[in-house]
C-alpha positions as CSV (number, residue, x, y, z in Angstrom):
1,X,-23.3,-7.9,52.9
2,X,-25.7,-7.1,56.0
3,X,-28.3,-10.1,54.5
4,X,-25.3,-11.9,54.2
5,X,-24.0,-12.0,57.2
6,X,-27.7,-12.5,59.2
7,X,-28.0,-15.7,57.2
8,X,-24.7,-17.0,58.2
9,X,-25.6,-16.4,61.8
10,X,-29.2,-17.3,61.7
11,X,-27.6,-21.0,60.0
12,X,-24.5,-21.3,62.5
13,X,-25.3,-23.4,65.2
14,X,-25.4,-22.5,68.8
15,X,-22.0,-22.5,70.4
16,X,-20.1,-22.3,67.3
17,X,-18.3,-19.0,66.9
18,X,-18.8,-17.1,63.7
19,X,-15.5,-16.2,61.5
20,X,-16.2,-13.3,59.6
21,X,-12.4,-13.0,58.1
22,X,-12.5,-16.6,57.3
23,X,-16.2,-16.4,55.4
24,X,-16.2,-13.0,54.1
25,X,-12.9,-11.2,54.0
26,X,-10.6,-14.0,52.5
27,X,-13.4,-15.3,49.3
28,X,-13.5,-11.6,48.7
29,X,-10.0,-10.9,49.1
30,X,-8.9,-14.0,46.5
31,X,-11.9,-12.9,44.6
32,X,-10.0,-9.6,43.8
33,X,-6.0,-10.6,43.8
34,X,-7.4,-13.1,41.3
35,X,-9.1,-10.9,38.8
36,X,-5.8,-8.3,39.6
37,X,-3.4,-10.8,38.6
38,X,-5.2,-12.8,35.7
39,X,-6.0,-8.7,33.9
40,X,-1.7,-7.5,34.9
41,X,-1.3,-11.3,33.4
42,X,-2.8,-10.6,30.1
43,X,-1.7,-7.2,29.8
44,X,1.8,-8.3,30.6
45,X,1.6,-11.6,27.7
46,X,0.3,-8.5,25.1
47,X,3.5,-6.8,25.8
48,X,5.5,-9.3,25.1
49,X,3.6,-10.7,21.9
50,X,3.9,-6.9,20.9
51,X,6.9,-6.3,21.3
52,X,8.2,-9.1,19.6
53,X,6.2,-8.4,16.8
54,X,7.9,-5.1,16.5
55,X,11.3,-7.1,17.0
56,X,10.6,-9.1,14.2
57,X,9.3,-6.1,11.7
58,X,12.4,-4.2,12.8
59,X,14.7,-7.5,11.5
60,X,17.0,-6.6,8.6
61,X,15.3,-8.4,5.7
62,X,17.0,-10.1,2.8
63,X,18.2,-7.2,0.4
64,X,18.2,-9.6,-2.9
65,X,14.4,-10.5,-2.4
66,X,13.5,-6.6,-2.3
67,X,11.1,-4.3,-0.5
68,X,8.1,-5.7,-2.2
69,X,9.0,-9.1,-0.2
70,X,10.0,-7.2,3.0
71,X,6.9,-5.2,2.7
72,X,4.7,-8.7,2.3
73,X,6.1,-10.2,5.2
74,X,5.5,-7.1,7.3
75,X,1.9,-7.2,6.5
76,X,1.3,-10.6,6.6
77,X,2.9,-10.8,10.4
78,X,0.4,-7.7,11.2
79,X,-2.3,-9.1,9.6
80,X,-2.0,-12.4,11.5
81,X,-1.1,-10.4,15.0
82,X,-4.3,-8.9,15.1
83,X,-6.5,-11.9,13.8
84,X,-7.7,-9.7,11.0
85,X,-9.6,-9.8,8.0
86,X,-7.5,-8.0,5.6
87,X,-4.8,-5.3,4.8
88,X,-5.4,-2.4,2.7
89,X,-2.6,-0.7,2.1
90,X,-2.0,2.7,-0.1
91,X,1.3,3.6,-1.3
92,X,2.8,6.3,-3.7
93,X,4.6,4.4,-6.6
94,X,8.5,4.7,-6.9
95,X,9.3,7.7,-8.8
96,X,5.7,8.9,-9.6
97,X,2.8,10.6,-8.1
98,X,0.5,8.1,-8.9
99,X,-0.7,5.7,-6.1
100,X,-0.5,1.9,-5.8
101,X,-3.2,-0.6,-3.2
102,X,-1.6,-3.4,-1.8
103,X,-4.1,-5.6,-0.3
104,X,-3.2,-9.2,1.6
105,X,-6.2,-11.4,2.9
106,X,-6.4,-13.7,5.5
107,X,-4.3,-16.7,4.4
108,X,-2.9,-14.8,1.5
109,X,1.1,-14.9,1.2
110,X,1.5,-12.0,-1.3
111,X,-0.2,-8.2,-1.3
112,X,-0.7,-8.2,-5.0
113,X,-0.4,-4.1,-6.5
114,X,-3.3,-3.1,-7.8
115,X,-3.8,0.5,-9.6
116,X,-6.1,3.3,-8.4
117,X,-7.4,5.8,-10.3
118,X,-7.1,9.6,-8.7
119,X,-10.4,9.5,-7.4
120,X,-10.1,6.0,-5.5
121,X,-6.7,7.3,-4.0
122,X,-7.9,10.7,-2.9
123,X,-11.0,8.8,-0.9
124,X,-8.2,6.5,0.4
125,X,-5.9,9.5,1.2
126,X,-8.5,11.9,2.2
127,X,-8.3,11.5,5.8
128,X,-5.7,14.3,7.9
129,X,-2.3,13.5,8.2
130,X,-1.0,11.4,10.6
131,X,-4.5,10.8,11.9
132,X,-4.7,7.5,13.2
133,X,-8.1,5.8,14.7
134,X,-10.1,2.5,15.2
135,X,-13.7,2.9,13.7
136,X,-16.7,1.2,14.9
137,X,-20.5,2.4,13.8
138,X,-21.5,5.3,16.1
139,X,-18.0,6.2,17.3
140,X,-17.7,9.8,17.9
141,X,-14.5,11.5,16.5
142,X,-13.1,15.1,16.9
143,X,-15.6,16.5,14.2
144,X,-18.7,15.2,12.5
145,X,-17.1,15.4,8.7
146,X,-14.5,13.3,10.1
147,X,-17.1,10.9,11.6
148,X,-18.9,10.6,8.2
149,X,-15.6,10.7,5.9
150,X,-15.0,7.2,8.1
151,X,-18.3,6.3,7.8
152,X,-18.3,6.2,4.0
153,X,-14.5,4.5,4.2
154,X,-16.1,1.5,6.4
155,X,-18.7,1.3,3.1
156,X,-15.6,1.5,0.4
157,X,-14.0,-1.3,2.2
158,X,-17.5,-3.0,2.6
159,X,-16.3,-3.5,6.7
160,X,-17.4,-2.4,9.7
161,X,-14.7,-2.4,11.7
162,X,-11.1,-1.0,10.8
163,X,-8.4,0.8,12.0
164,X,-6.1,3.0,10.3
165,X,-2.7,4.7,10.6
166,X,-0.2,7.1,7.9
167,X,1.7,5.1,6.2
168,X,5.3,7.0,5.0
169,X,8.3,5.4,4.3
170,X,9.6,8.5,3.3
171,X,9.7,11.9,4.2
172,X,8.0,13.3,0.6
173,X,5.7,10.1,0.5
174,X,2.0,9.9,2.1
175,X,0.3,6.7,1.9
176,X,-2.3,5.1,4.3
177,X,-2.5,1.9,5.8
178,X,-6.7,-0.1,6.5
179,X,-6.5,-2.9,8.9
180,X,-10.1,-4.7,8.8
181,X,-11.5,-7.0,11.0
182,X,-14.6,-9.0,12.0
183,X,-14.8,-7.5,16.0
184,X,-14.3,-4.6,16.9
185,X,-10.9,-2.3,17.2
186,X,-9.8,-0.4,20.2
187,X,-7.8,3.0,19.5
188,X,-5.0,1.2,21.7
189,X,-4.5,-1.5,18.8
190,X,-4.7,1.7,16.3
191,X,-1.9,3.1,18.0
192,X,0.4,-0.1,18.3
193,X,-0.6,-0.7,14.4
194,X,0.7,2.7,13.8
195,X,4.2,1.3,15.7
196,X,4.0,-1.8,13.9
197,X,3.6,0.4,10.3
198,X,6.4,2.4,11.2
199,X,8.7,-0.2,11.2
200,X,7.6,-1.6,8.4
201,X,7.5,2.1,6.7
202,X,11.4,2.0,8.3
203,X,12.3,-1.5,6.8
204,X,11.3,-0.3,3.7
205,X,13.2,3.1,3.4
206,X,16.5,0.9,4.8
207,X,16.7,-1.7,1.6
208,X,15.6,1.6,-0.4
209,X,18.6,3.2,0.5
210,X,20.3,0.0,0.4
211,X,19.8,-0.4,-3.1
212,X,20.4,2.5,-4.1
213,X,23.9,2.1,-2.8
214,X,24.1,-1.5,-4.2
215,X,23.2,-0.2,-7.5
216,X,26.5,1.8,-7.9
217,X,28.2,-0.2,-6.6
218,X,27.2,-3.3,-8.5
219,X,27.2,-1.2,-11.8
220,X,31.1,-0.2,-11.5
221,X,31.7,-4.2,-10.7
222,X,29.4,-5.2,-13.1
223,X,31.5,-3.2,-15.7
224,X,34.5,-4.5,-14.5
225,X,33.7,-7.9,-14.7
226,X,32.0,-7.2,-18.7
227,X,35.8,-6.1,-19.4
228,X,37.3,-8.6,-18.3
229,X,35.3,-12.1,-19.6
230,X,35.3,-9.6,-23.1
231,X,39.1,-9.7,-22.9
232,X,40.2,-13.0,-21.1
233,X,37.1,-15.0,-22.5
234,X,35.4,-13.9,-25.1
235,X,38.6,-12.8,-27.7
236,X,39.7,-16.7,-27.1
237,X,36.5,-18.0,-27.8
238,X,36.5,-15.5,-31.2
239,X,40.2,-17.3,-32.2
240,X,39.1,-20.6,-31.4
241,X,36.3,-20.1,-33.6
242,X,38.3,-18.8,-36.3
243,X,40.9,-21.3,-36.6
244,X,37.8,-23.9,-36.2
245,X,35.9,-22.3,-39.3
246,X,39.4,-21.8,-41.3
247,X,40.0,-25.9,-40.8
248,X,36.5,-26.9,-41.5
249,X,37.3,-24.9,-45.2
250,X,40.7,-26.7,-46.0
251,X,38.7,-30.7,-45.5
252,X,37.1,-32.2,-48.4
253,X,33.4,-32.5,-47.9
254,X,34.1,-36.7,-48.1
255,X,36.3,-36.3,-45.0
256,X,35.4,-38.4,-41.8
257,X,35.7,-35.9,-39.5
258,X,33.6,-33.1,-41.1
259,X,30.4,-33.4,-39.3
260,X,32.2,-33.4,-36.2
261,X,33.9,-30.7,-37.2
262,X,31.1,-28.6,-37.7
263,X,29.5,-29.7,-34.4
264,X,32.9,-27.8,-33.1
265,X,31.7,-24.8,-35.2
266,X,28.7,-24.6,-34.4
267,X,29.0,-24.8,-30.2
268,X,31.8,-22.4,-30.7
269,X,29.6,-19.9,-32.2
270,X,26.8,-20.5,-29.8
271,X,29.5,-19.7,-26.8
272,X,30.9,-16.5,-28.3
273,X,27.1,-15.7,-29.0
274,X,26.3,-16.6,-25.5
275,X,29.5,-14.5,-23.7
276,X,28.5,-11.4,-25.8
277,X,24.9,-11.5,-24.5
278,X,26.2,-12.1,-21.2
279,X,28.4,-8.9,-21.5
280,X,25.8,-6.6,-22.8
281,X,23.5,-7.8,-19.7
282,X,26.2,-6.7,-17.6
283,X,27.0,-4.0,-19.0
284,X,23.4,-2.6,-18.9
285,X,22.2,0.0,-16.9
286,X,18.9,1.9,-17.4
287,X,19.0,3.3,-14.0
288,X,16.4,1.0,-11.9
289,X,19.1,-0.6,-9.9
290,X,18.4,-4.1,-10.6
291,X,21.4,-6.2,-11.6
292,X,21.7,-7.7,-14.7
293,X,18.6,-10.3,-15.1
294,X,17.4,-12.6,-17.9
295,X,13.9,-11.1,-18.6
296,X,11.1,-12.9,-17.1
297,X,9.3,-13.3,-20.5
298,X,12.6,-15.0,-22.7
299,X,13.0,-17.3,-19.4
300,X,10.9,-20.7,-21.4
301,X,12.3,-19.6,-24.9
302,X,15.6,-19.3,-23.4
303,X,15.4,-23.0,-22.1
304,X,13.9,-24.5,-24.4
305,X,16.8,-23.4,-27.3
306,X,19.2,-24.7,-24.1
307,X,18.1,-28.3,-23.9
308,X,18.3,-28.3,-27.5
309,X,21.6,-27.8,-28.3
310,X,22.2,-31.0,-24.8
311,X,20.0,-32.9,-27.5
312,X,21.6,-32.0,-30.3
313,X,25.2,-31.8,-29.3
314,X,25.6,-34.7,-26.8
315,X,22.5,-36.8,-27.2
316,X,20.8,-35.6,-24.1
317,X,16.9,-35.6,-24.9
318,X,15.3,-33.4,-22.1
319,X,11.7,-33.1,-21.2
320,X,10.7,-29.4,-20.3
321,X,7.5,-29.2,-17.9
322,X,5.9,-26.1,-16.6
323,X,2.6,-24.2,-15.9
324,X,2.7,-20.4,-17.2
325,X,4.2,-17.5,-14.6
326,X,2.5,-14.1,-14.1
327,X,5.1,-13.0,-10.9
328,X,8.1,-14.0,-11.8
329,X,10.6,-10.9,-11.7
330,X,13.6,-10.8,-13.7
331,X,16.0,-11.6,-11.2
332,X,14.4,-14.6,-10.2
333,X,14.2,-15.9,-14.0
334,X,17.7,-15.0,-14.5
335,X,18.6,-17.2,-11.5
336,X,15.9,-20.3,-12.2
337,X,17.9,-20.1,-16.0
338,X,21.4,-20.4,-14.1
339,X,20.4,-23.3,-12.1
340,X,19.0,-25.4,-14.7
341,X,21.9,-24.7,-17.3
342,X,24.1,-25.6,-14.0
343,X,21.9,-29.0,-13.6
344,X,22.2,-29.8,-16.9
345,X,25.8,-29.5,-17.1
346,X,26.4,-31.7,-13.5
347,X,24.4,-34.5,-15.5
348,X,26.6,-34.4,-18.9
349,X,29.6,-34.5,-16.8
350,X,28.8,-36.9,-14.0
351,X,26.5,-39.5,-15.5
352,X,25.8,-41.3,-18.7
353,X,22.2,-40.7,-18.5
354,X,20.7,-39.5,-21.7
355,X,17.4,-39.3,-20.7
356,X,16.4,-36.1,-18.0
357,X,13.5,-34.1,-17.1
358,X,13.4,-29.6,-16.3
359,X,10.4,-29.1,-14.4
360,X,9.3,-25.8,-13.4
361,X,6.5,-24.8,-10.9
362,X,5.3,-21.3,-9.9
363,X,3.3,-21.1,-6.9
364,X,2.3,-17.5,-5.8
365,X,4.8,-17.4,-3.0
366,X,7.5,-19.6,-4.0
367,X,9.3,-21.1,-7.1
368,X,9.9,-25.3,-7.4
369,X,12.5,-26.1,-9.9
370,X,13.2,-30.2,-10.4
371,X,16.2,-31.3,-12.6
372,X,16.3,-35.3,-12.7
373,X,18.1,-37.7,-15.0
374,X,17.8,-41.2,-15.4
375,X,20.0,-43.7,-12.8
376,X,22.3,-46.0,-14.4
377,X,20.7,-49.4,-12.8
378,X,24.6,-50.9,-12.3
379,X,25.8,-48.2,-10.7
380,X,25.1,-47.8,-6.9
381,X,24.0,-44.3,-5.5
382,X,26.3,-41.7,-4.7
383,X,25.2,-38.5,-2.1
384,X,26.1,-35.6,-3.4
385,X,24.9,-31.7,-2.6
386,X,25.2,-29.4,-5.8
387,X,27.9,-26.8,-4.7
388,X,26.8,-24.1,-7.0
389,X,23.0,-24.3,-7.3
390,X,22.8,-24.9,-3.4
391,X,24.9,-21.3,-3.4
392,X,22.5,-19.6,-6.2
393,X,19.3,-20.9,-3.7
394,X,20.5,-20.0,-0.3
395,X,21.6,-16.2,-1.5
396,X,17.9,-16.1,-2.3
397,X,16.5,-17.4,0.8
398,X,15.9,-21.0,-1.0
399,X,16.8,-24.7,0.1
400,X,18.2,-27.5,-2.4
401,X,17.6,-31.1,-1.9
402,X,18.5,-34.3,-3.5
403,X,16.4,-37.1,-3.9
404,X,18.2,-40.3,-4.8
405,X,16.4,-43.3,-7.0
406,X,12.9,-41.6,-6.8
407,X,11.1,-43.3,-9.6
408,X,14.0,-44.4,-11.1
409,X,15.7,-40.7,-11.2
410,X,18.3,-38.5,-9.5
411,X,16.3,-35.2,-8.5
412,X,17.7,-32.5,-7.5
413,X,15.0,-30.0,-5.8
414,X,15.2,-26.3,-5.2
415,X,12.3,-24.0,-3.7
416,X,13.0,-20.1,-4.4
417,X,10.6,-17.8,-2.3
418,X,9.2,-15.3,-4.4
């Protein structure tokens, strides 16, 4: 300051007056209001982008997708928030002692379970309960074992930096929860990822005890409901089919009418077989509380027996496309089966077409389902929004559009999240 201050003089020029608060005392004084207000600045903008993470974590998430979707969300909003590499996480599985590692990358969409053998998850779980750190290579920690337990933790998750926090969305379940990145952690992000896990941990426990209350209650409904189509629906069905198959005996095999007659038959028995699978779905409960589904596996056989009795009973020839589905639970199959049999019938009703296309594509976070049929050149387009499958798609956080005269087809498109 002294040197300073001698060069300014020596370079004023004589009769000039030298302003030291002017030259030296307001530079300085912006110099630190500046640097003040841009660090409060940036410490104030990280409050606010953490607590609106936490905000968002802590939003009640869609009960019908189900904690492994809540859970995916919550660690990808994490995983994105901190500019990470990847999330590790260790969790006990539902109803066992055995441990499950979800891990989501960068730019991944689903944390994919993967099972751990009992030595992998007691070097995952082997650090103390509710200890909660940011590692970096020569970070010194309360005790030296602790040090080299994180030490050979960076090497299992072949990183150099990570945080991590407990991870327990229960009371009697421990799990544990690796952030890595490519810089390095501070032990104040470890402890706002510990916040950010607890909600998740939170989220999770809610839409457990959720279901667990939807369960029963959907069980006593879902009796009700087999009771009544049994009694209103499917004894009708039964005497309609009767009297059908007790007609088709009394006509001559010449008769005119005889091979529609036995169509008649025939799609009556297929209903009655239909309603009784229906009611023994419904009526099922092995205790997992999921509702009544149409098993993932039987979803392509299932369609495929479908469009043939459109081809077979009213002329309809549909084309089935699709690629082949690892991920798709049974509640989403049971719904993609009810939306196509839903399409199919809008397009007997409401159009002459006799020509129409089912195609199904499974992406690994969402599901595209296409029904099109043919358009009738003479007739002129008509807008129109599918009432039910628009329902079944928005109760699973999906959209439905329509697409009129693409490529010489109606379309009807609906993307399920998965």
């Amino acid at each position: 300051m002294a040197l300073f201050v001698a060069i300014s003089l020596y370079g004023a020029k004589p009769g000039v007056k030298f302003e030291f608060d002017e030259l030296v005392t307001r530079p300085v004084f912006l110099l630190v209001l500046g640097y003040m207000t841009a660090y409060w600045g940036g410490k104030e903008l990280l409050a606010r982008r953490r607590v609106r993470l936490l905000r968002e974590l802590a939003a009640v998430a869609n009960p019908r997708l189900g904690i492994d979707h809540a859970r995916d969300q919550g660690l990808h909003r994490v995983l994105e928030f901190f500019d990470a590499a990847s999330c590790v996480l260790v969790s006990p599985r539902a109803g066992s002692e055995e441990h499950v590692m979800y891990r989501l990358d960068a730019g991944g969409r689903r944390a994919l379970p993967q099972p751990l053998t009992a030595k992998s998850a007691q070097a995952l779980l082997g650090l103390p309960a509710g200890f909660s750190a940011a590692w970096h290579p020569g970070k010194a920690l309360a005790t030296p074992e602790l040090a080299v337990q994180c030490e050979r933790l960076a090497n299992l998750l072949e990183t150099q930096f990570f945080a991590t926090v407990p991870y327990e969305p229960r009371e009697d379940s421990h799990g544990r929860l690796y952030l890595t990145a490519a810089r390095r952690l501070s032990d104040g992000d470890a402890e706002f990822l510990r916040q950010a896990v607890d909600q998740i941990a939170a989220v999770a426990d809610k839409l457990a005890l959720m279901d667990a209350i939807m369960a029963g209650a959907a069980q006593l409904e879902r009796s009700r409901i087999s009771r009544d189509i049994h009694d209103t629906t499917v004894q009708p069905y039964i005497g309609l089919k009767l009297g059908l198959e007790a007609l088709q005996r009394r006509l001559e095999a010449s008769s005119p009418v005889k091979k529609q007659l036995d169509e008649l038959v025939e799609m009556a028995r297929l209903v009655v077989h239909d309603l009784r699978a229906y009611v023994a779905r419904l009526r099922r409960d092995d205790g997992s509380g999921e509702p009544a589904a149409w098993p993932a596996e039987h979803l392509m056989a299932g369609l495929r027996e479908h469009l043939g009795r459109y081809r077979s009973f009213y002329g309809i020839d549909v084309e089935l496309r699709s690629d082949k589905s690892s991920a798709l639970t049974d509640r989403v199959a049971a719904e993609a089966y009810q939306i196509v049999c839903e399409g199919l019938a809008n397009i007997h009703r409401h159009t002459p077409a006799k020509r129409a296309f089912v195609e199904l594509r499974f992406k690994p976070d969402s599901l595209a389902i296409e029904i099109g049929n043919e358009c009738a050149p003479a007739v002129p387009p008509i807008a129109f929004v599918p009432r039910s499958i628009a329902e079944r798609a928005r109760a699973l956080g999906g959209t439905t559009t329509v697409e009129l005269r693409e490529r010489g087809h109606d379309v009807v498109r609906v993307a399920i999240p998965l």
